[in-house]
Structure formats: structure tokens, C-alpha cells
C-alpha positions in Angstrom: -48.1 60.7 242.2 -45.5 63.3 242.3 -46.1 64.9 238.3 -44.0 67.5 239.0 -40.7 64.9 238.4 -42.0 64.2 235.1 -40.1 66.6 232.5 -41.1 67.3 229.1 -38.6 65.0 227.3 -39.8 62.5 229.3 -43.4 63.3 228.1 -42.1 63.4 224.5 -40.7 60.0 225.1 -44.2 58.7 226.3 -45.5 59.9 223.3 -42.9 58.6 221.0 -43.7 54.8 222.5 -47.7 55.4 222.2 -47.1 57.2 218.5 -45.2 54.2 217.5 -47.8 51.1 219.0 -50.6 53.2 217.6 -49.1 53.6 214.1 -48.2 50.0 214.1 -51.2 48.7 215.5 -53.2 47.9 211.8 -49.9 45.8 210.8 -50.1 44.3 214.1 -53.4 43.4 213.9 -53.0 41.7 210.0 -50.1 39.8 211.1 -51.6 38.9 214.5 -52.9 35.2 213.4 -49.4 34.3 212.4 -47.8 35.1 215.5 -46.6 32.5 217.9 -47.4 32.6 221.4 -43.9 33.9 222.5 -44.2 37.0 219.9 -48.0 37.6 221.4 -46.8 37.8 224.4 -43.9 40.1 223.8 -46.4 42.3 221.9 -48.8 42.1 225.2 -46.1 43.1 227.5 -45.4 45.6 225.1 -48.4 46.9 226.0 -48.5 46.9 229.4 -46.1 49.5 229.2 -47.9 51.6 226.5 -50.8 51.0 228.7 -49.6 52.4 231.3 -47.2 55.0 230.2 -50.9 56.1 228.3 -52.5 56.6 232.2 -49.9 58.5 233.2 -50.0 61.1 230.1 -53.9 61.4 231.1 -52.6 62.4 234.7 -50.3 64.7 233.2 -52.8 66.6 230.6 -55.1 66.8 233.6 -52.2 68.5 235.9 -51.7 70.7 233.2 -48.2 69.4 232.4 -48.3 68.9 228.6 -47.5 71.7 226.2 -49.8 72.6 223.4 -48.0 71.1 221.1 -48.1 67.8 223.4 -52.0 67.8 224.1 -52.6 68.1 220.3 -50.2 65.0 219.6 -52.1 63.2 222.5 -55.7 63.8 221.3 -53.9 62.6 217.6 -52.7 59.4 219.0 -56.2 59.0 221.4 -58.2 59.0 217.9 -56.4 57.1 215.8 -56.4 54.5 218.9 -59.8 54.8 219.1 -60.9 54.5 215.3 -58.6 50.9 215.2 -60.6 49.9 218.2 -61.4 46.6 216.0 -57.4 46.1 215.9 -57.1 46.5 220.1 -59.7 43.5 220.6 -58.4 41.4 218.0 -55.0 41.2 219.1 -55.2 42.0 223.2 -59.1 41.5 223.8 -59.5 45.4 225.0 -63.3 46.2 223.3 -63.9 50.1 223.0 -65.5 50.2 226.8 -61.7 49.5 227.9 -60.5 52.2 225.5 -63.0 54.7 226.9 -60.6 54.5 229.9 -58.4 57.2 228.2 -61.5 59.9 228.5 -61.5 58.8 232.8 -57.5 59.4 232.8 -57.8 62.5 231.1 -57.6 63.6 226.8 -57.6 66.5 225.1 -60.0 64.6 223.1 -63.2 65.4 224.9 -63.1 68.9 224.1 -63.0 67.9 220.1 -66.2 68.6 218.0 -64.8 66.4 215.3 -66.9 63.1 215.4 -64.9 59.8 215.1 -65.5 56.5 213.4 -65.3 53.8 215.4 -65.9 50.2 214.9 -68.3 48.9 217.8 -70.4 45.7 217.9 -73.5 45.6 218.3 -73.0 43.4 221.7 -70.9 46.6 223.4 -74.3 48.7 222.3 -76.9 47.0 224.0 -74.1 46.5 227.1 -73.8 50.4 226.8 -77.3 51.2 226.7 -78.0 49.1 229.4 -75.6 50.7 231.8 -76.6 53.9 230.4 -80.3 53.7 230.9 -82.5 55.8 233.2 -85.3 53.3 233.3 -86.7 51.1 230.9 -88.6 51.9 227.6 -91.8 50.6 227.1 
């Protein structure tokens, strides 16, 4: 992937679309059962495109090709995804192992100290301590 043809308006723009699905993700999410299939889908491809404008900004922090003022917009919008991670798997069935995805890609996020308050069933626990355990416990 050539990052280099990616200019910063372009990154703003990026931004812009993941700032706006983030900030409207909680309405999203109360209005969800009263959406028909055709708007469902409209707000799934929708997200596609967030999706994967949102992998591209990781390549780019990681390349170095965000400003400051663009990394701290991006670990912003990666937190506030993150804390509505209830919201992402009621309306497109992405639990908070899919959203770790953003830390693979590349956030400004893992260097914050600030903790973060996620919503996380108890299901996703036991899958993650599973996966992350060096042998069993007795």
C-alpha cells in the first residue's frame, strides 16, 4: 500500500466519516429495532466503509503519516468506539474481540494510561482468558 498518496485532507476526511458513525452510533443503536431491513443494511454498508477507511488510518498512524493533532482525534474516536462496544454488537454483531482489531492496525491508544470502560460479557471473558492462558489453573 502506497501511504505516501494519502494527503492530509484526505486523512481529515477519514476522520470526519469515523467522528460522525462514532458520534452517532448510541442513536443508532436505540433506534436499531425499528429499522427495516433495507435501512440495516444501508447502515451495514455504511460501515464497511468506516470499517475500512478505520484500517487504513491504523496503517497511516503506524507509517507516521498523521499529525499530532490527527493521532489525538484518532485515539478520541478509538475510545469512544470502544466504550459503546455494547452498541457495535447490537446493531452489526462486532463483540469487543473484533474491535480490538484497531490496537493490530495501529492507535495512538495503546500508549494511553487512561483506563476505559467497556462493556464486555462475561462470555468474551472466559473466551479471552482461554486464548490468553499459559496453562491451566488448578
Amino acid at each position: 500500500m502506497q501511504v505516501q498518496q494519502y494527503t492530509s485532507g484526505q486523512i481529515d476526511t477519514f476522520l470526519l466519516g469515523y467522528q460522525i458513525f462514532v458520534a452517532d452510533l448510541a442513536e443508532t443503536a436505540a433506534d436499531w429495532n425499528k429499522l427495516d431491513a433495507e435501512e440495516r443494511s444501508d447502515y451495514g454498508a455504511n460501515l464497511i466503509q468506516i470499517w475500512g477507511n478505520r484500517k487504513l488510518l491504523g496503517i497511516l498512524f503506524q507509517a507516521g503519516k498523521l499529525n499530532a493533532q490527527q493521532e489525538r482525534r484518532l485515539a478520541i474516536l478509538d475510545r469512544q468506539l470502544l466504550e459503546q462496544s455494547g452498541a457495535m454488537k447490537q446493531c452489526f454483531g462486532f463483540d469487543l474481540s473484533q474491535l480490538l482489531n484497531i490496537f493490530q492496525w495501529g492507535t495512538p491508544l495503546a500508549e494511553s494510561v487512561q483506563p476505559l470502560h467497556l462493556e464486555v460479557e462475561p462470555v468474551l471473558l472466559n473466551r479471552l482468558a482461554t486464548a490468553f492462558a499459559l496453562s491451566p489453573t488448578t
